[in-house]
C-alpha positions in Angstrom: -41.5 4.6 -7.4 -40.4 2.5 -4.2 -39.8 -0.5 -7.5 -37.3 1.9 -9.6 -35.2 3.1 -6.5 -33.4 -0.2 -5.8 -33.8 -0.9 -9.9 -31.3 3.1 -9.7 -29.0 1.8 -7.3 -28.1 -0.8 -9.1 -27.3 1.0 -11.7 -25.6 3.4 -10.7 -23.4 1.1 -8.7 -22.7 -0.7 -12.3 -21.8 2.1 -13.4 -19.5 3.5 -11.3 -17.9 -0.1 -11.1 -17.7 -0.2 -15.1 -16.3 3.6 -14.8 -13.1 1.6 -12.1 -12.9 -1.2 -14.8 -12.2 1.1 -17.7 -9.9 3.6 -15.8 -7.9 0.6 -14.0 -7.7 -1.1 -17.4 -6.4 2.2 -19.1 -3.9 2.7 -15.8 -2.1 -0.8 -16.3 -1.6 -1.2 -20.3 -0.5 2.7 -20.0 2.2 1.6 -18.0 3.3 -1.1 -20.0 3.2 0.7 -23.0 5.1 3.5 -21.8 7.3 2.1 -19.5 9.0 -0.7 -21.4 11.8 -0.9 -18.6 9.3 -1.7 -16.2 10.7 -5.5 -16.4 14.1 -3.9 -14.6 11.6 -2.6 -11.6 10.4 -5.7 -11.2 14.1 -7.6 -11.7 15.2 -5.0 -8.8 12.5 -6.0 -6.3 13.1 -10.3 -7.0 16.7 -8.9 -6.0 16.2 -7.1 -3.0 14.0 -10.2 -1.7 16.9 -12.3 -2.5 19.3 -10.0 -0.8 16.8 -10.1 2.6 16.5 -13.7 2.6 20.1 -14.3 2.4 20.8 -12.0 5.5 17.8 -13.4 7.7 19.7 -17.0 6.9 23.0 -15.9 7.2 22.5 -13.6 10.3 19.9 -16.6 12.2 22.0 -19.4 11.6 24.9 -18.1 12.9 23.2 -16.7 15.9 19.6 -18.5 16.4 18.5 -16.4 19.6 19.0 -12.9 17.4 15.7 -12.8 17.0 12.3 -12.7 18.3 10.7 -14.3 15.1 12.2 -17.4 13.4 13.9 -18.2 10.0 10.6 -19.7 8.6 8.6 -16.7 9.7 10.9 -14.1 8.8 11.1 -15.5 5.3 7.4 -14.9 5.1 7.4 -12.0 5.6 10.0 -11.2 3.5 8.3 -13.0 0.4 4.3 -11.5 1.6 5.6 -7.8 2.0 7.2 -7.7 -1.0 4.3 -9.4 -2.6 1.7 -7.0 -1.8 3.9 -4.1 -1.3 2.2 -2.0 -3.5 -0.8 -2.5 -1.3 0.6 -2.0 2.0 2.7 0.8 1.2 0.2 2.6 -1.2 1.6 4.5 -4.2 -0.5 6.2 -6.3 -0.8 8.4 -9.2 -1.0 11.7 -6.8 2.3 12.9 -7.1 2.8 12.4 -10.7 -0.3 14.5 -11.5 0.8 17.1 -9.3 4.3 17.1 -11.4 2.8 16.7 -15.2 -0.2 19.5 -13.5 -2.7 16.8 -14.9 -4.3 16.9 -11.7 -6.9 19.5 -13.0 -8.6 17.0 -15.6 -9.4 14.6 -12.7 -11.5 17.7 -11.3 -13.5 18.2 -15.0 -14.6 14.4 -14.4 -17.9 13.1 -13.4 -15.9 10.8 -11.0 -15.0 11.6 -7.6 -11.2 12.6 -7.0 -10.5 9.6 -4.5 -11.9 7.1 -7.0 -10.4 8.4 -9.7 -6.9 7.8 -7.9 -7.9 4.0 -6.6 -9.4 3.1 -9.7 -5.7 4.3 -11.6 -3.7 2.5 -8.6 -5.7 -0.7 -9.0 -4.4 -0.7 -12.3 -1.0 -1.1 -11.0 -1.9 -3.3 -8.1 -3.7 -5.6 -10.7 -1.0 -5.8 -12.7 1.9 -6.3 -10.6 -0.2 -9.3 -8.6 -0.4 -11.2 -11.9 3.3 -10.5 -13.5 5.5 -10.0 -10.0 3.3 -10.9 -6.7 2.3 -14.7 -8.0 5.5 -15.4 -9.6 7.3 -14.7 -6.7 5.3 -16.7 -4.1 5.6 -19.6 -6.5 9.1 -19.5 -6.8 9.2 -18.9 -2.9 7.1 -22.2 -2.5 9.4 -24.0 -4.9 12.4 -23.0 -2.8 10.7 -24.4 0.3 9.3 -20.6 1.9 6.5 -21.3 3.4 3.7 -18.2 2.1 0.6 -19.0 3.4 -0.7 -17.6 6.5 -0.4 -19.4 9.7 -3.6 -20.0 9.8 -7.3 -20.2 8.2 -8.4 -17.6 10.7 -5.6 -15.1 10.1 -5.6 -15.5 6.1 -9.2 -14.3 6.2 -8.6 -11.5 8.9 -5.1 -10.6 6.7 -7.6 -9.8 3.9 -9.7 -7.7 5.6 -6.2 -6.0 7.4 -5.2 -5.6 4.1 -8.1 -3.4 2.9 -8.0 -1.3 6.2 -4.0 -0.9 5.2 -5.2 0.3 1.8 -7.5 2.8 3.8 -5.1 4.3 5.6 -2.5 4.3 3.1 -4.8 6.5 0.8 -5.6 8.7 3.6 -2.0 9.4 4.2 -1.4 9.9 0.7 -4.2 12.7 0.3 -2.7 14.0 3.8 0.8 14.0 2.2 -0.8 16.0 -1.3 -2.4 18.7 0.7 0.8 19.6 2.8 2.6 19.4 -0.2 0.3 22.4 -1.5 0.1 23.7 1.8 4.2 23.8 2.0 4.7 24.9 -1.6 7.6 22.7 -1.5 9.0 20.4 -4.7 6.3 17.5 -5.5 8.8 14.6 -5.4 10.9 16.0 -2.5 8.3 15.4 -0.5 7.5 12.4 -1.8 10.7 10.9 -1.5 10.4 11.6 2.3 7.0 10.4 2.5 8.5 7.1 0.9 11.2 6.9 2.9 9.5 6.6 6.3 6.7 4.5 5.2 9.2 2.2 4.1 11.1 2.5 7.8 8.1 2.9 10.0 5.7 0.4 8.6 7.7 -2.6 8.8 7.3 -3.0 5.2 10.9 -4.0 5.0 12.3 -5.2 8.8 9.4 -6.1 11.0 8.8 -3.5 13.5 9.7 -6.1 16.5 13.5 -6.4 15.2 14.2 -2.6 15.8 16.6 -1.9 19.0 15.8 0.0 22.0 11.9 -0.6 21.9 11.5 1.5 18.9 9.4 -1.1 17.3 6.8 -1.0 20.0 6.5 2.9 19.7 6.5 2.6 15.9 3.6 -0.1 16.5 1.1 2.2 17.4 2.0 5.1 14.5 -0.4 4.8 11.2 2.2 3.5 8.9 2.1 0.3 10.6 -1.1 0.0 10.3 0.0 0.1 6.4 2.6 -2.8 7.0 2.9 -4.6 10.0 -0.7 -5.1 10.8 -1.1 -7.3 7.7 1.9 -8.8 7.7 2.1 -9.4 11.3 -1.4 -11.0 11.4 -0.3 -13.3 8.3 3.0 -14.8 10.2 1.4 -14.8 13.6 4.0 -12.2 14.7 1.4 -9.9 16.5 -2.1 -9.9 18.5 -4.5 -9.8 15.5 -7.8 -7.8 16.8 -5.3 -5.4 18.8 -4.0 -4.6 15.2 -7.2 -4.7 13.2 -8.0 -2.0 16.2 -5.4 0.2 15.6 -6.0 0.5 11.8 -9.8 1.0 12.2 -9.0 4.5 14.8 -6.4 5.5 12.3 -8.8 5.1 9.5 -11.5 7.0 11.5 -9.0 9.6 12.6 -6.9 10.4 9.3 -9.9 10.5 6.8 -11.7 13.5 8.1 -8.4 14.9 8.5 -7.1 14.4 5.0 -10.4 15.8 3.8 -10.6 18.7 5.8 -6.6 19.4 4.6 -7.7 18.7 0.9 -10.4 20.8 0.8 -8.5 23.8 2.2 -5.6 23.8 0.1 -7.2 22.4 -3.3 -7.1 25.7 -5.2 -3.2 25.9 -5.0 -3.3 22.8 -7.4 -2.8 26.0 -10.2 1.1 26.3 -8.6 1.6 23.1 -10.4 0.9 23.6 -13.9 -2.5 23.2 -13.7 
């Protein structure tokens, strides 16, 4: 008996990782398949970073004392946010399974709901490291941008950042599903908003110490930039790394229980949506 236990475990862990494989695998060809403009998405993002890294240059060499952080750095984290943005601004499936009301089937699966949705994202993610993510950072080192971290000790703590952003990211994005049932308001309204302040209030696109009037350092302690500016701010060297590996560990703790306890509450009013 005690010989077969750890024999189980195992494989049920192979299992449930070849169960992520197949679903993540589905997720990314899917979108290829059926999104044959996705090549324009990915055209649009190269542009914005091209647009960012033209006004960092423009703005800091006209007036080198603008800013807290320096050409080199802010180009880094230019290039590394939009890199792994789909990682530190975390976009799942949710909302589309809400609007299609496809959100049922993932309940008739032998497959938890939050694994379900992180196996189908890490499609994406997967995909969009090999065809956008590296091509970009070696066309960024080509040009002279300077992409890795700023040290060995803050590469491996951005990784380990980076899966705490994931943590809270998915948190926020079950949060964000449940008040949408909660609210009875449109799916992609509410998405749009969701999107919107993630983007502003992570640091995702300006890093939070640029903002004026101190806003960054009150932003700084909210959970979306424990989504963005934690990683990227421990990658650059822009910020205290085990204060903000601190900060996204509470707001892990803190926002899964609650996203849970919201999910669980308002699960049944999945049937407004076509379920």
């Amino acid at each position: 008996c005690f010989r077969e236990a750890p024999n189980r475990g195992i494989q049920v862990l192979g299992l449930k990782l070849r169960q992520w494989w197949i679903t993540a695998r589905l997720t990314a060809t899917g979108y290829v398949g059926d999104s044959p403009f996705f090549v324009v998405d990915y055209l649009l993002r190269a542009l914005r970073v091209a647009v960012l890294l033209s006004i960092w240059r423009t703005v800091l060499e006209a007036n080198p004392g603008a800013s807290p952080l320096s050409l080199a750095t802010l180009m880094t984290y230019t290039v590394i946010s939009e890199a792994f943005v789909q990682l530190v601004v975390v976009r799942t499936s949710l909302a589309e399974a809400f609007w299609q009301g496809t959100l049922v089937h993932y309940f008739l699966r032998p497959i938890g709901l939050v694994w379900q949705v992180l196996a189908e994202s890490s499609g994406r993610w997967v995909l969009d490291l090999v065809l956008f993510s590296l091509p970009l950072i070696g066309v960024a080192k080509l040009l002279g941008i300077r992409v890795a971290p700023v040290s060995a000790e803050a590469g491996a703590l951005f990784v380990l950042s980076l899966a705490l952003a994931v943590s809270v990211g998915l948190a926020l994005e079950f949060i964000t599903g449940a008040l949408t049932l909660a609210s009875d308001q449109p799916v992609w309204l509410v998405e749009w908003v969701r999107r919107a302040l993630s983007i502003l209030l992570s640091g995702a696109m300006i890093p939070l110490n640029l903002l004026p009037w101190g806003l960054g350092e009150i932003f700084a302690w909210l959970p979306f930039a424990s989504m963005a500016w934690a990683p990227l701010a421990i990658h650059t060297g822009a910020g205290e790394a085990l204060r903000l590996l601190g900060l996204q560990f509470v707001w892990a703790i803190v926002l899964w229980p609650i996203a849970i306890a919201l999910w669980n509450a308002n699960r049944e009013k999945v049937v407004g949506y076509g379920g």
